[in-house]
C-alpha positions as CSV (number, residue, x, y, z in Angstrom):
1,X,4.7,-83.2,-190.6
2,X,3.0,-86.2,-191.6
3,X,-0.5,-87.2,-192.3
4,X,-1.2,-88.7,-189.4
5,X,0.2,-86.1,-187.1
6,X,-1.4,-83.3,-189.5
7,X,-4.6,-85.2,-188.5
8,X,-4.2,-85.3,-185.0
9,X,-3.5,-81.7,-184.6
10,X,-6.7,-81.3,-186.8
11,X,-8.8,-83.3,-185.0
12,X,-7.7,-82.1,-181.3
13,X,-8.1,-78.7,-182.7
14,X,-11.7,-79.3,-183.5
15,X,-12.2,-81.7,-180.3
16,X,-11.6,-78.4,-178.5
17,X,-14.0,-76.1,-180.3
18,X,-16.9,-78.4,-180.2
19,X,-15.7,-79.2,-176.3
20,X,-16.2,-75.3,-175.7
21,X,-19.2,-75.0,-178.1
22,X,-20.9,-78.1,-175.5
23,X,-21.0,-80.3,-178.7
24,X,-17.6,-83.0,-176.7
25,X,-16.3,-84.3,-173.6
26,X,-13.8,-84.9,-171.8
27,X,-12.7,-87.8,-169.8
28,X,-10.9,-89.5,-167.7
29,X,-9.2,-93.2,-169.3
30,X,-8.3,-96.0,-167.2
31,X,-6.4,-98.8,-169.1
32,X,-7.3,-102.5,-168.1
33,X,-4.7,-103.4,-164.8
34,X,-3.8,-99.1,-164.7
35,X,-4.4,-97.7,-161.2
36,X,-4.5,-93.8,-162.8
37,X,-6.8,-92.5,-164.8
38,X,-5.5,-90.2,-167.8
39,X,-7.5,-87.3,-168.9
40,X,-8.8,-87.9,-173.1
41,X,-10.7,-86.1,-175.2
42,X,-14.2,-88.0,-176.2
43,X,-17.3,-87.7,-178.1
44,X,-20.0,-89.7,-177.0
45,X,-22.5,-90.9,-179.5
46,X,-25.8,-92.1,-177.9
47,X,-28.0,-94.2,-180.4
48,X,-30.0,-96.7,-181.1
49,X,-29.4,-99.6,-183.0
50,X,-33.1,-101.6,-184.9
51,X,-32.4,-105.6,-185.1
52,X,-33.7,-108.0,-186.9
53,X,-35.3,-108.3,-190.5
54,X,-38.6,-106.5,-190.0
55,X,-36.2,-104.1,-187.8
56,X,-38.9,-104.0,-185.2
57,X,-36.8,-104.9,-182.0
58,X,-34.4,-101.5,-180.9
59,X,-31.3,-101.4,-178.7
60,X,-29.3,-99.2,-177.0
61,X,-26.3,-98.4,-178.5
62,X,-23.1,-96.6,-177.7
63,X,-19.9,-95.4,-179.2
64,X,-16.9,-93.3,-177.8
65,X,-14.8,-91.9,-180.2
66,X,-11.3,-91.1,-178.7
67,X,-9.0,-88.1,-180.2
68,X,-5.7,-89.9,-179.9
69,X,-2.5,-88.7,-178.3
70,X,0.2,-90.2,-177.1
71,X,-0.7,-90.9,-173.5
72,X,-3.5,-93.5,-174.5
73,X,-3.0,-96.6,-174.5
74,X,-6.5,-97.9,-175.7
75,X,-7.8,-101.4,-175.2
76,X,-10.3,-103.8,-174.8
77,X,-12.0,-103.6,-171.4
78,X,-10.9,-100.1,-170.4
79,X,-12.8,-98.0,-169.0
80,X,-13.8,-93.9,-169.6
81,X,-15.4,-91.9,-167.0
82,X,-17.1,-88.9,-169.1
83,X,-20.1,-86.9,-167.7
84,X,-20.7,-88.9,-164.7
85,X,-20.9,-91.9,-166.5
86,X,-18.5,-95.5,-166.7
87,X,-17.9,-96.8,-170.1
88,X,-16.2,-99.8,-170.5
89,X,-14.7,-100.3,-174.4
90,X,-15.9,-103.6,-175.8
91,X,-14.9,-103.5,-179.4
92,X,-12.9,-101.5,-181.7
93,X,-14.8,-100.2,-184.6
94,X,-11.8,-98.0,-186.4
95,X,-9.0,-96.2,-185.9
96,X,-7.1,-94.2,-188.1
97,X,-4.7,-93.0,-185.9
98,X,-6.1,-89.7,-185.0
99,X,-9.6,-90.8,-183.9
100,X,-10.3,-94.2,-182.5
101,X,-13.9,-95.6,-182.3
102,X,-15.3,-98.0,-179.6
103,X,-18.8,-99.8,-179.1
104,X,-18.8,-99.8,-175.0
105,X,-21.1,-100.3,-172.5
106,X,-21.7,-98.2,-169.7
107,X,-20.6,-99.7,-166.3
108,X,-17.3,-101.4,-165.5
């Protein structure tokens, strides 16, 4: 087994406890020109982001975190329905091959 599958097993493995313990979602991925869905495994970190020298103006900000498997295909401008919500991924922050972290915005 390698690293990166070792990893993937891990982190599905813990997706699924924290999933059961209320602490991760699950969705449903839509690549960009896809018409089905695919279910993923998410964690949705809600945030906010201070701008600005004197930090005084605040945003909203958003991340998905993705356990990848083999059935997602991630990209720029898909989407995630998790929770009742749309999230449409807008730039890649990492990926390591077993978790994959976008900034999105909700809405498609």
């Amino acid at each position: 087994m390698s690293q990166r599958e070792f990893l993937a097993d891990l982190d599905a493995s813990l997706h699924a406890g924290f999933a059961g313990a209320g602490m991760a979602e699950f969705g449903l991925y839509t690549a960009p020109g896809a018409a089905v869905a695919v279910p993923c495994q998410v964690y949705v970190d809600r945030d906010v982001e201070t701008i600005g020298g004197l930090r005084q103006f605040v945003a909203n900000r958003v991340e998905i975190s993705y356990v990848r498997d083999a059935g997602l295909a991630l990209a720029k401008d898909g989407t995630v329905h998790v929770d009742g919500v749309t999230f449409t991924n807008v730039k890649i922050i990492s990926d390591d091959g077993s978790l994959s972290r976008w900034m999105v915005r909700s809405g498609p």
